[in-house]
Every structure is written in structure tokens, then in C-alpha cells.
N, C-alpha and C positions, 0 to 999 in steps of 0.2 A: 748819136748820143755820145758825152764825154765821155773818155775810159774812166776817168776817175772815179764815174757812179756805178760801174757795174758793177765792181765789189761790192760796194755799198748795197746795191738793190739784190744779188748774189744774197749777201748775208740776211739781210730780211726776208728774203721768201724762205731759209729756211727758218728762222727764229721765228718766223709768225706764220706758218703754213696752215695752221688750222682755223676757225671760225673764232675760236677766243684762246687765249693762253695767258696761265699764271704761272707762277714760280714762289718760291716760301718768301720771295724778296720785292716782287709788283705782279703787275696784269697787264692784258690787251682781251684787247676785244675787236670783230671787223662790223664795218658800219655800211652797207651796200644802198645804194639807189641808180632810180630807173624808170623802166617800164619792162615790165618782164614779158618776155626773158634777158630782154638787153638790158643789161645790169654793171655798172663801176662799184667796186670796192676798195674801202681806205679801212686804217686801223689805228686803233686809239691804244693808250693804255699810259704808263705809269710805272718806272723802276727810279728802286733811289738813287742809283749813280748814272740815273740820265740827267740831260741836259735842259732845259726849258729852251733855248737856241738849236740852231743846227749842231745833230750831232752824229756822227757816222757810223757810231755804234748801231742806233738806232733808227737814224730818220731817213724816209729815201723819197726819191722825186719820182712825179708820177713820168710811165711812159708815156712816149709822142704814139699819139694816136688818131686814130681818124675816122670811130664809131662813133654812132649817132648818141650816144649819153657818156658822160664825162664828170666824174668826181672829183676834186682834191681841194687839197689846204691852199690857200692862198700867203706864202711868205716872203715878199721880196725881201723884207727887213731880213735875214737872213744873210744875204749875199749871195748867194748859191749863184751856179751857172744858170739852174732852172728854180723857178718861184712858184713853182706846183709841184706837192708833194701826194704821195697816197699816205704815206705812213708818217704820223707826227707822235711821238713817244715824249712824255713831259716825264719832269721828279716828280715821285713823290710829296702831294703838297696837300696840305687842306682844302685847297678849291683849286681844280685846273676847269679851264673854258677853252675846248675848240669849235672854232668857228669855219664849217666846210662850203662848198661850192656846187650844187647840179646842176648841168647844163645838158638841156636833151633837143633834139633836133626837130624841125618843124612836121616830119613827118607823122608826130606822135600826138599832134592837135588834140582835143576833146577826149582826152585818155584819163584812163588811170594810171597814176606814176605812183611809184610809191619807195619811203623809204622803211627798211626790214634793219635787225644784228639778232645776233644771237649772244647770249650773255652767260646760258646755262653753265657753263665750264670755265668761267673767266675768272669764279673764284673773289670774286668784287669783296671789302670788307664791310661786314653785315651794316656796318652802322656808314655806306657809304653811298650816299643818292645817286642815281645818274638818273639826267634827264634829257630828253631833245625837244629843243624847240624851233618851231614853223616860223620866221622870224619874217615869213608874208603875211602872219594872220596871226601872231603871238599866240597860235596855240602852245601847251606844254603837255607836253607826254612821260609819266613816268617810266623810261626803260626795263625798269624791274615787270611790271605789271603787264606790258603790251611787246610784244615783239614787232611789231611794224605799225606805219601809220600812212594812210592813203590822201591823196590831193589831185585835183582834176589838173589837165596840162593846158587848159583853154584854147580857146581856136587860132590866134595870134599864129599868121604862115610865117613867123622867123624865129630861130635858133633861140630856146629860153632860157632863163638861167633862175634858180631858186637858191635861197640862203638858207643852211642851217647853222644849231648850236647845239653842242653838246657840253653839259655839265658835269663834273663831277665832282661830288662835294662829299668829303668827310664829316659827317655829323657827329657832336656829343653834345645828344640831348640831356638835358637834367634830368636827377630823378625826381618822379612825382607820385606821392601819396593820398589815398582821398581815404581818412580817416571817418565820415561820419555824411552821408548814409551808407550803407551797404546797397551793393547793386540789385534791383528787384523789391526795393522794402516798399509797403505800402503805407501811406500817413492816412489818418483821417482829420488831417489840422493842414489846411493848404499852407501855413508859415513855416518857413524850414530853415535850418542855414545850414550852408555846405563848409565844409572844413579836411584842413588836412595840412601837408608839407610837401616843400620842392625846395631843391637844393642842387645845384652844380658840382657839390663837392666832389671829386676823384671825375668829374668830366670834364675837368677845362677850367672849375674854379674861378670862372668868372661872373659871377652872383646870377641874381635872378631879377631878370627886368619884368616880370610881371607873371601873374595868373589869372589867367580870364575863365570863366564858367558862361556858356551858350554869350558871348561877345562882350560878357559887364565883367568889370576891372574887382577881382576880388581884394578886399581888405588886407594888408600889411602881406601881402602879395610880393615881395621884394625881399631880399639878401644881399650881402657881398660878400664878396671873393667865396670862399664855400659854407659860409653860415647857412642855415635853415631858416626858410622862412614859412612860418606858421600863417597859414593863410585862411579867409574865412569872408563867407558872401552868406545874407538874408537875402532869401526868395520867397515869392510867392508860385504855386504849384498850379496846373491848370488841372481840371477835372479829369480823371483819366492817368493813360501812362504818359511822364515827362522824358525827354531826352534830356541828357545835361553832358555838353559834350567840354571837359574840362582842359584849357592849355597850358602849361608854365613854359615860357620863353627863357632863354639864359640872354644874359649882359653881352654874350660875345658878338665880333661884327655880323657873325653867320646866322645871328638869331635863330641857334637851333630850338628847337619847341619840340618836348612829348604832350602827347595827345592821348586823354581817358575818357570814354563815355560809358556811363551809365545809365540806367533807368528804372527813374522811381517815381511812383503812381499814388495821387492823390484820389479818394473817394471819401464823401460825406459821410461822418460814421452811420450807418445804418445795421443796425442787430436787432433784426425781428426777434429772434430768439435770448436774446442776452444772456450768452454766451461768454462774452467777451473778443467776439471774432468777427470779423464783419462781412458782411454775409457776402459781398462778391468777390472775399477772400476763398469762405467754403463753398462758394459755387464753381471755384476757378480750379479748388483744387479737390475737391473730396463731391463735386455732382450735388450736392444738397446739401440741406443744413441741420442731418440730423446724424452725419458720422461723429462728426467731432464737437467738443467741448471746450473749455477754457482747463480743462482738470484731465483732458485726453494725451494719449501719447501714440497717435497709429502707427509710429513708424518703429518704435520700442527703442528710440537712439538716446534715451534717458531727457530729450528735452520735451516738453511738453507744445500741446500744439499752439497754444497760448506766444509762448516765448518763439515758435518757430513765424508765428505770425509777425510778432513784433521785429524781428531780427530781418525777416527777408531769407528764411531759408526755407526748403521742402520739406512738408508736413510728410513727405511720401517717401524721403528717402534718408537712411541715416549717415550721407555724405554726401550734399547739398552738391560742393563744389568739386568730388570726384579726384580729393588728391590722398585719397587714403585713409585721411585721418578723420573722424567721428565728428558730428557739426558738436556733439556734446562736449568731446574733448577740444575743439578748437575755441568752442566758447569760455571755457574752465581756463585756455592760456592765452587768453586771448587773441589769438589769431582772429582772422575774419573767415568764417564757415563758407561764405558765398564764392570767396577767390580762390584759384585753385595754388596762386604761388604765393600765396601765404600760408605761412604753416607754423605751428609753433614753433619750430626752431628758429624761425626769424626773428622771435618776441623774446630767443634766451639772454640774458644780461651779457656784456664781455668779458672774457678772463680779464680779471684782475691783475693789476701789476705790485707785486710787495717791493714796498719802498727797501733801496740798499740799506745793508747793514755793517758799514763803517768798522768798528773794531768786535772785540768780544764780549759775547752777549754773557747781562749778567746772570745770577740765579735765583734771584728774588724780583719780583712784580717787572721782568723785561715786558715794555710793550712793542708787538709786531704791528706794522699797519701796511695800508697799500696806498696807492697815487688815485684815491680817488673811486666813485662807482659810476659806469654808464654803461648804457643799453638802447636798442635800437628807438624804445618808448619810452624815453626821456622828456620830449615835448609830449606825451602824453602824461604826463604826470607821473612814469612810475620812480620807482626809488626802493633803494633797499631794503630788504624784509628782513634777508637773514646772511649773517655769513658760514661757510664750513671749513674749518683750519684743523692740519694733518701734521703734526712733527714724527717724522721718521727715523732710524737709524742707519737705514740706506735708501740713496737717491730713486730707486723705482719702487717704492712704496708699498711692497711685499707683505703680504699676512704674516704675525708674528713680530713685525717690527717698529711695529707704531708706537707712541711714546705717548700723543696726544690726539683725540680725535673728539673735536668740539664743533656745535650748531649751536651759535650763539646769535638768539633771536632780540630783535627789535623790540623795545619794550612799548606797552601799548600808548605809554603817558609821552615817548621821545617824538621830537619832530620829525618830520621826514626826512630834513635834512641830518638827525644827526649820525654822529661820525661812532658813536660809543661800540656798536653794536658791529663793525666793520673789523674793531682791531683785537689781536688777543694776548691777553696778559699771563702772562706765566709764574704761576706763583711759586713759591720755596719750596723745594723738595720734588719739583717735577724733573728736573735738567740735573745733569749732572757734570761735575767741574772737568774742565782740559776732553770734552766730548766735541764729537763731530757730529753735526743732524743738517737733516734737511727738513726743509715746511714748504706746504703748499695753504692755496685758499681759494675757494671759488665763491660767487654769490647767486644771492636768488633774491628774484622781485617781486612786482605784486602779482605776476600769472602765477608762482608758484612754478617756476622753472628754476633751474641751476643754469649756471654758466658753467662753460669748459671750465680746470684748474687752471690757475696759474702755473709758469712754469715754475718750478723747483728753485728755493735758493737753498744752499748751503752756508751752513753758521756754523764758530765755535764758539764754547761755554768758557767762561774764566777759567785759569788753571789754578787758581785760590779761591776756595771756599771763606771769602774774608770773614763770616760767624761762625766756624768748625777749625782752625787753625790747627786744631791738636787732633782732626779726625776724627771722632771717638762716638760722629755721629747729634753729636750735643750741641749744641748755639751756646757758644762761649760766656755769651754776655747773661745768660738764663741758668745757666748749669749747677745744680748743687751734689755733693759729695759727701758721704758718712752720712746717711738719716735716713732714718724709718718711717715713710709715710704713709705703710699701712697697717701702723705701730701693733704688730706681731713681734718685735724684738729681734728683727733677724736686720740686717744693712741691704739696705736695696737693691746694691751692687751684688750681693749674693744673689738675689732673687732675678736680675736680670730687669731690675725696675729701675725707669729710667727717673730722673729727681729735677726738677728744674722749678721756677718761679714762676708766678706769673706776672702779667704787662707791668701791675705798678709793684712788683719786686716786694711783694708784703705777705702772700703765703706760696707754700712748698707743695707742688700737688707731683704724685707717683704714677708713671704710665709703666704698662707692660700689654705686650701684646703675644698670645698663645702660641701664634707661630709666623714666621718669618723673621726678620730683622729691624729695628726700628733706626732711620736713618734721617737728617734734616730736622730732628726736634728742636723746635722753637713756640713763641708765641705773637701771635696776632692782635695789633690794637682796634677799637672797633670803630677808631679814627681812619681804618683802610676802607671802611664801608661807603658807601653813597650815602648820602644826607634821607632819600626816600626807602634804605633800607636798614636802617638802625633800629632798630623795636623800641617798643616803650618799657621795654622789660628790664630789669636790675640785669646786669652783665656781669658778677662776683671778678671772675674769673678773664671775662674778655674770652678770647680764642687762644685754643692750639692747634699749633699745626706739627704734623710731621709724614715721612715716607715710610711705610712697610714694604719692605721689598722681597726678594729671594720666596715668591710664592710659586707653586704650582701654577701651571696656565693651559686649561681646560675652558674652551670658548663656550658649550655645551652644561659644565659645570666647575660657575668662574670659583675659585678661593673664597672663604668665607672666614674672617678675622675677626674676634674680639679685644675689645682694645679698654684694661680696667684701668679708670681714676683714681686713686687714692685723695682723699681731700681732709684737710686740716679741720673741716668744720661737720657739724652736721646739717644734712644738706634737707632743705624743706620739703615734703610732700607734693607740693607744688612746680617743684623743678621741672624743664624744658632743656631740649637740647636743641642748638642751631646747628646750622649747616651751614657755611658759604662758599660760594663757585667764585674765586675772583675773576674767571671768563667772561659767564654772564652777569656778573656783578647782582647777582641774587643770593637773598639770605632764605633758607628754609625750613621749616621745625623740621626735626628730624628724632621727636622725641617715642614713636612710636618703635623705633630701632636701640631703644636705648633702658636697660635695666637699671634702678636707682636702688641703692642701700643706705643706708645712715651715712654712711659715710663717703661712699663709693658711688662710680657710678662705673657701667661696661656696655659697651657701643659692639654693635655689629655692623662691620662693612664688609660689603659684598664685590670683589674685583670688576672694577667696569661699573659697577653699579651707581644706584642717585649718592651714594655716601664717597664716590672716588672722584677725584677734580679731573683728573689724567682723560676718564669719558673713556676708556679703553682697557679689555682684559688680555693684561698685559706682565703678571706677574709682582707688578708696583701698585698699590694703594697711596693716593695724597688726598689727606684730609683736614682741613682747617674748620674746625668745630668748636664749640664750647656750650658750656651751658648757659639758664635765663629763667630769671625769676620772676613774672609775671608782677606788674607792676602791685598787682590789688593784692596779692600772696608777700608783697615784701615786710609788711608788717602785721600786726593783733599775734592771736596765739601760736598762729605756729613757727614752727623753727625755721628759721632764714640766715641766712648769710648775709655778713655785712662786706662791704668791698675794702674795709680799712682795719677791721677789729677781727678778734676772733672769736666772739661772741655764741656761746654754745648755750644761751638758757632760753626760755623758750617766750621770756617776757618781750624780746627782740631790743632791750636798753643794752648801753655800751657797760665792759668792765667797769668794778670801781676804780678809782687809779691807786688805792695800795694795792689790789691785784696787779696792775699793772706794772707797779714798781718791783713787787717780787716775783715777775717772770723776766726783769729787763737782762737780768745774767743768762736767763736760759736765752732769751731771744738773741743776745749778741752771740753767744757758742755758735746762735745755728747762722750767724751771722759771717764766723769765722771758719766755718767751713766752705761755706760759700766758692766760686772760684771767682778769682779778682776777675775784672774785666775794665 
């Protein structure tokens, strides 16, 4: 023997001394043939800084020997001194193929030879075939499944030689879905179509060359690079239970293929009893046909036995597929009752991602959005139902410091596709100027699950109130000064009443509220509404909005605020008070919360409650309200208000205009106190 191989051979026997060895970095594994007990072994395996050529780390040539069976690699291409190796160690590769040699002696005629490895400890990566093949008789042996395989030596009196092959192939199968039937469901209509998805994506991303069901080419069966493809076969069912054994192959050269079978069983509807169950259902599972009903529930898991027939789950048991969770609740989110790895957490939507926010956010109508809604069951039609959005004061989102906490639902008339119900608008008087916040958002779809939240962004608010300039709590362009609008004789400013106009700047209405502070008063046009939520009603007034803030904050028992109108007019009988959320972009009467006087009108909000936009008891009240005169109450006898006049008699006709002309001094005084804007 060369000196130069004994190191070489040295260092292999100890780096491969056992039957298989791995490392966090490749594998081996020994591959023996013979006739037992006379037996040659070589060794396989796979590290990333081997070589695919002779390498001396790794490869060693077999000993000279002169027993009657004899294994190795055959490499002259190599170069070596010797071109028989025991041990061939390749890189790391997606497909390596060694191709070995048995030669056993004629003494061993009419025998059994056989070749054996052991793999158990080799540590192989799961998703990685190995195989040997008889390359006399193209049998294939999966190595995982068999640990040896036998073959006769024939009679032939001279020295034989057999070929084998050893595969090993890194698989990434696509994933495959079979959305529609459920495994075990019974039909009684032999017509059926099987449905579902397969998609390469995060395996190799090299689409999907096809999906077959029991050998027929299913419909749009195909994808590329990692799209989904929505796949879909008409069969006909044979009488009895069907196998349906489903493939999707990927585009790549390796044509990896996952493989599902299922079984679902056609019978003729037959219901002696008309039930609604067909009787070789209740014979199959409940012995007769007099346990159960179409109206029964035996197993108490809130589905009845009816729906457990239809679905393909167990009338006997209240967790079908044995992964925990209830066949009732898996059917509620739609998960599939029958699988056990599916589970509704698979069906939850994905955190949301909120799109960046650029500069500083402003304080009236800023709208927040995100990049979009998706979920694992998107090709099954779902879409968003609802979103949930959290404005904090600090980043872990702590009790006590929530600012906003809104579920703003889908409205029933919006498309599915749309976008309204995803974002949230933050109206005047919720934020507050030169602050720091953070928001989050998650969504839910049609199981009626949540998505995790998104992560946390942080935003700052303008550091100018551009409609409060002077602070004082007032929207500058609305603000009036000196006047008595709840003509007591006393200045408003005494009384702690705040004075401002309304949208079309033509009367002066007085707010005061019992306790807290009144901050952000301004008014609303009812041009900020939705077209589907304007009422048919007189709007006098249009909306006000403002903050009360500096309240108590008892989550137990929230703050309870009144908040009195003083009004230029007398106000109808008939009067109504609105509510709107510019979140959910819904308008609500809200006039059972609301006390009317001739004059007056006083609102009770409750912190956190339907009357607070914030959705959160929190110390701040935002409320954008007003009143509404009911279209049929706006004129005949009773008293109404006009949106232009200030008309107090009860006939509902405008001033004469010499009335008019001898208030026009009073009307400019109140004109000139006014504050410019």
C-alpha cells in the first residue's frame, strides 16, 4: 500500500467508525454487502466543504484484499494510485448518486447475498430520499422504509459481480391543499368535484407543473414561480368507499410531488326513515336507525347529527380529528374538523402591516391605513370583516393608556373588496398637539378570528393646533365673545359657557358641560358624512364637536357628563339628536340620551360609552353630535327651526323684512364681537 493513503485511510476510520454519523454540518452512513457473515463495507454520506473529486479529508481507497466478497466505488477518473474506494464522501448537493460494486466468490452459488446499512443515527434531513437500486433487475428500495434487501447469487462456478446505486435526493415538495371534500364525507349524488390548492412557494418557488387526482390531470392544475394554483377535477364516484389519491408535482428538474389520499364514499340516497340521514350512515355509526335524527345531537359537541353527516365527522365523538379543538368550534372558524393539523389558528388572517407615516400627523380627520388584507383563505374567498385599531401613550400598550380603542366593522351594503372599513380616521379633539403615540391594528375575517396585531408604529401630532392658535380650547374660526346665549343676563365667559357658531356662521349656540374641561370645540359640516349616512332630516345646526377632558377614570364606573345647548331658537317638539363616529362612518340617533327644553337642549355622555368617538374610558370624552328635525316635523304648526332665519313663531313663515331691517344693528353688534378669523 502507498504511504501516502494510510493517513488518509487512518483518518477515516476514525471520523466514520460507527454504523452512521452526522454532524450539525452533513451525514454518512455504511452501506454493507455479502453473504453473511462475509460481508464488505463502504460509506456514504455528504458534508458541505467536501469535495465531489478525490478528497483526502474524506475519501479513502479500499484495502488490497483477498476475501471472497469485495465492495467499492469504482473511480479511475480520480487519478488516484488506487481506483477502488470504500469511502466516497460527496458536497452537500440536492441530488448526489453513488454508484458501488459487489463481487463475491463462486463459492457462494445459489445463495443468498444480501445488501443491509443502517440509517437510524445518520440524522438524514427529513425531507431527504435515499434510495438503492438493483441496477440487475431495476428494483428500487426506499432506504428509509427497509433496512436490507436480498438477491439470489445463481449457480454460475466464476467470481460475480453486481451493480448497485445509491440515491440521495433532497426533496421540496410543494404544499398541497385539498379544500373540498373532507376526508370520510359520504355523498349520495355520485357527481362530485374535488378542489383545493398547491403552490411551491418557500419550496424552491418553482411553480407547479401539474395536479393529478387517482392519474386524471386536474383543471388549472399549474402555477409559476410561487403563485397558487387553484385546482379543480369533476368525478364521478363508484358505489361504496372511493380512494382518491391526490398528487401536485413542482416545475423543478426533481419533479418533487406531495401526495394526499383521501376517502369518500358514494351511496344511493336511501332513508327509510326520513330522517334526513342515510341509513348506511346510521348503521355504520349508531347500529340502527332509531338512535339518531336529522334534529339529534349524541355526542353533545353542539353540532347536530345531521351536519355531522354532511361534513364527514363523528356523530360519536366531539373531536372528530383529535387535535383538541371541538368539531363545533372548528367548524365556527373554519378549520376542517376531520384534519388534525388543521386548526383554527391556521385560518387566522395575517398581522397587518400599517403603512409609514411620513411627517406629523395632523389633528382633524388624519387617516391611518395598512398595506393591504391577506389570510391563509384568500383563494377561498375570505376578506375582511373587521378591523381593531389601539392609539396608546406608550409603546406596550398598558391599561390606563389608551387614547383609542375602535372595531370598525364592514358595512353590510360595502363590497368585499372594500378598503373603508380597514382604515381609521381620527377625528378633532382625540390627539393632542406636539404628542407622542403609538397604534396598532389587527384584523378578522369571515371565521370570525383575529389576526395577531401589527407591530407598533410610533407618530407625532402637529406641534400647532392650526384652529386654536390662542389655546383657549376654541376653534378660532367659530369662536364668539361677550353674549349671552342662555339670555339669563349674565356673559357666558362668567358662566364657564363656551359661545361659538354654527357650520353656516348664522346663529350663536352656548355649550357648557358640568364637569371637566371643555377642549377642541369646533363644528362639523354634514358634507364630512357618507352620502348613505346623511338623514332625510333638517340639520338646523349641522354638528358639534368637542373634548371634555380632566375626568375621573373608573373603568367599573366610567364618568358621566352633561353637556347643555343653549340655542338662539325655539326648538321643535319633534327634535332628534345625532351621533356620528367618523371611525365607523356611522350616524346614530342618540336622542334618547338627550333632554330638550324650549330652548335648550342637555346630552348625557357616558366615558367610553356609545356617545364617546375615543371607544375608550379614559378620562376624555370626543363627541361630534348635533341635532335633526325630522323631515315631516319641519313644517305645519309646530315650532321649528329654520337653518337661515331665526324665526320663533309657530306659523314656520320667514320674518317680515321690516323685522328684519330693525334687528340688522343688533345683528352686526353680535357681529362685531365675533372673533375675526
Amino acid at each position: 500500500m502507498p504511504q501516502l493513503i494510510v493517513p488518509v485511510i487512518m483518518a477515516a476510520l476514525c471520523l466514520f467508525g460507527s454504523s452512521a454519523h452526522a454532524s450539525n454540518h452533513g451525514w454518512t452512513a455504511k452501506i454493507s454487502g455479502g453473504v453473511s457473515p462475509v460481508m464488505s463495507t463502504l460509506t456514504i454520506g455528504e458534508f458541505p466543504d467536501a469535495e465531489n473529486d478525490f478528497d483526502t479529508q474524506y475519501d479513502a481507497p479500499a484495502f488490497p484484499t483477498t476475501t471472497d466478497v469485495n465492495a467499492y466505488f469504482e473511480h479511475p477518473e480520480w487519478g488516484q494510485a488506487e481506483s477502488q474506494f470504500l469511502y466516497d464522501i460527496r458536497k452537500t448537493a440536492r441530488l448526489q448518486v453513488w454508484d458501488f460494486t459487489l463481487v463475491y466468490a463462486d463459492r457462494f452459488k445459489l445463495q443468498d447475498a444480501m445488501v443491509s446499512w443502517d440509517i437510524s443515527n445518520a440524522n438524514l434531513p427529513a425531507t431527504t430520499q435515499l434510495t438503492l437500486t438493483d441496477l440487475a433487475t431495476d428494483t428500487v428500495i426506499d432506504m428509509r422504509e427497509a433496512s436490507e434487501y436480498f438477491f439470489n447469487t445463481g449457480w454460475i462456478m466464476t467470481p460475480q459481480t453486481r451493480y448497485f446505486r445509491v440515491t440521495a435526493e433532497y426533496l421540496q415538495p410543494p404544499e398541497l391543499t385539498i379544500t373540498n371534500p373532507a376526508d370520510g364525507t359520504i355523498f349520495t349524488d355520485p357527481n362530485v368535484t374535488i378542489r383545493g390548492t398547491a403552490s411551491d412557494g418557500g419550496f424552491g418557488d418553482s411553480g407547479i407543473q401539474s395536479v393529478t387526482v387517482n392519474g386524471l390531470v386536474a383543471t388549472d392544475g399549474f402555477a409559476s414561480g410561487n403563485d397558487t394554483a387553484n385546482w379543480h377535477l369533476d368525478m364521478v364516484l363508484a358505489t361504496g368507499p372511493n380512494t382518491l389519491t391526490i398528487v401536485a408535482t413542482d416545475s423543478s428538474p426533481y419533479n418533487d410531488a406531495t401526495v394526499k389520499v383521501i376517502t369518500v364514499s358514494y351511496y344511493p340516497p336511501t332513508d327509510t326513515d326520513n330522517d334526513s340521514l342515510l341509513d348506511e350512515w346510521e348503521i355504520q355509526n349508531f347500529g340502527s336507525l332509531s338512535v339518531a335524527n336529522g334534529t339529534t345531537d349524541t355526542d353533545g359537541d353542539g353540532v347536530l347529527d345531521r351536519d355531522e353527516y354532511l361534513r364527514g365527522t363523528n356523530p360519536n365523538s366531539v373531536d372528530t380529528d383529535g387535535d383538541g379543538i371541538s368539531d363545533s368550534d372548528e367548524m365556527r372558524y373554519g378549520s376542517n374538523p376531520t384534519v388534525s393539523t388543521d386548526t383554527p389558528s391556521d385560518h387566522r388572517p395575517n398581522a397587518p402591516v400599517i403603512r409609514a407615516i411620513d411627517s406629523d400627523v395632523s389633528l382633524d380627520k388624519y387617516v391611518f391605513d395598512v398595506e393591504g388584507y391577506s389570510s391563509p383563505d384568500i383563494a377561498q374567498g375570505d376578506y375582511l370583516t373587521a378591523s381593531q385599531w389601539e392609539i396608546s401613550q406608550v409603546n406596550d400598550f398598558t391599561a390606563g393608556n389608551y387614547v383609542v380603542q375602535k372595531i370598525i366593522e364592514k358595512k353590510t351594503t360595502a363590497a368585499t373588496n372594500a378598503v373603508e372599513h380597514r382604515r381609521l380616521t381620527v377625528t378633532y379633539g382625540i390627539l393632542k398637539k406636539a404628542t407622542n403615540y403609538w397604534i396598532r391594528t389587527r384584523h378578522r375575517g369571515l371565521t370570525g378570528l383575529y389576526s395577531d396585531w401589527s407591530s407598533p408604529v410610533v407618530f407625532t401630532t402637529v406641534s400647532t393646533d392650526p384652529f386654536d392658535l390662542d389655546s383657549d380650547g376654541n376653534d378660532d374660526r367659530y369662536h364668539v365673545a361677550g353674549v349671552d346665549t342662555n339670555g339669563n343676563g349674565v356673559d357666558d365667559q362668567a358662566e364657564a359657557i363656551h359661545a361659538l357658531l354654527d357650520v353656516s356662521k348664522t346663529h350663536t349656540i352656548g355649550i357648557k358641560v358640568n364637569k371637566g374641561t371643555i377642549k377642541n370645540l369646533s363644528v362639523m359640516s354634514k358634507t364630512n358624512l357618507p352620502t348613505d349616512q346623511v338623514p332625510n332630516d333638517q340639520l338646523p345646526y349641522e354638528f358639534f364637536s368637542f373634548r371634555v377632558e380632566g375626568l375621573p377614570v373608573d373603568a367599573f364606573n366610567p364618568a358621566m357628563v352633561t353637556v347643555t345647548f343653549s340655542f338662539p331658537e325655539t326648538l321643535s317638539p319633534a327634535m332628534k339628536w345625532y351621533k356620528y363616529d367618523p371611525a365607523t362612518e356611522l350616524l346614530s340617533d342618540y336622542t334618547s340620551n338627550v333632554e330638550f327644553g324650549s330652548k335648550f337642549a342637555v346630552v348625557t355622555l357616558i366615558d367610553g360609552g356609545v356617545g364617546d368617538a375615543d371607544g375608550v374610558v379614559n378620562g376624555t370624552i370626543v363627541d361630534p353630535s348635533g341635532p335633526g328635525l325630522p323631515a315631516a316635523s319641519s313644517s305645519g304648526s309646530s315650532v321649528s327651526v329654520s337653518p337661515t332665519t331665526s324665526s320663533t313663531t309657530s306659523s314656520g313663515g320667514a320674518l317680515h323684512p321690516i323685522m328684519l331691517l330693525a334687528l340688522l344693528p343688533w345683528l352686526a353688534g353680535i357681529r362685531r364681537r365675533a372673533k375675526s378669523i
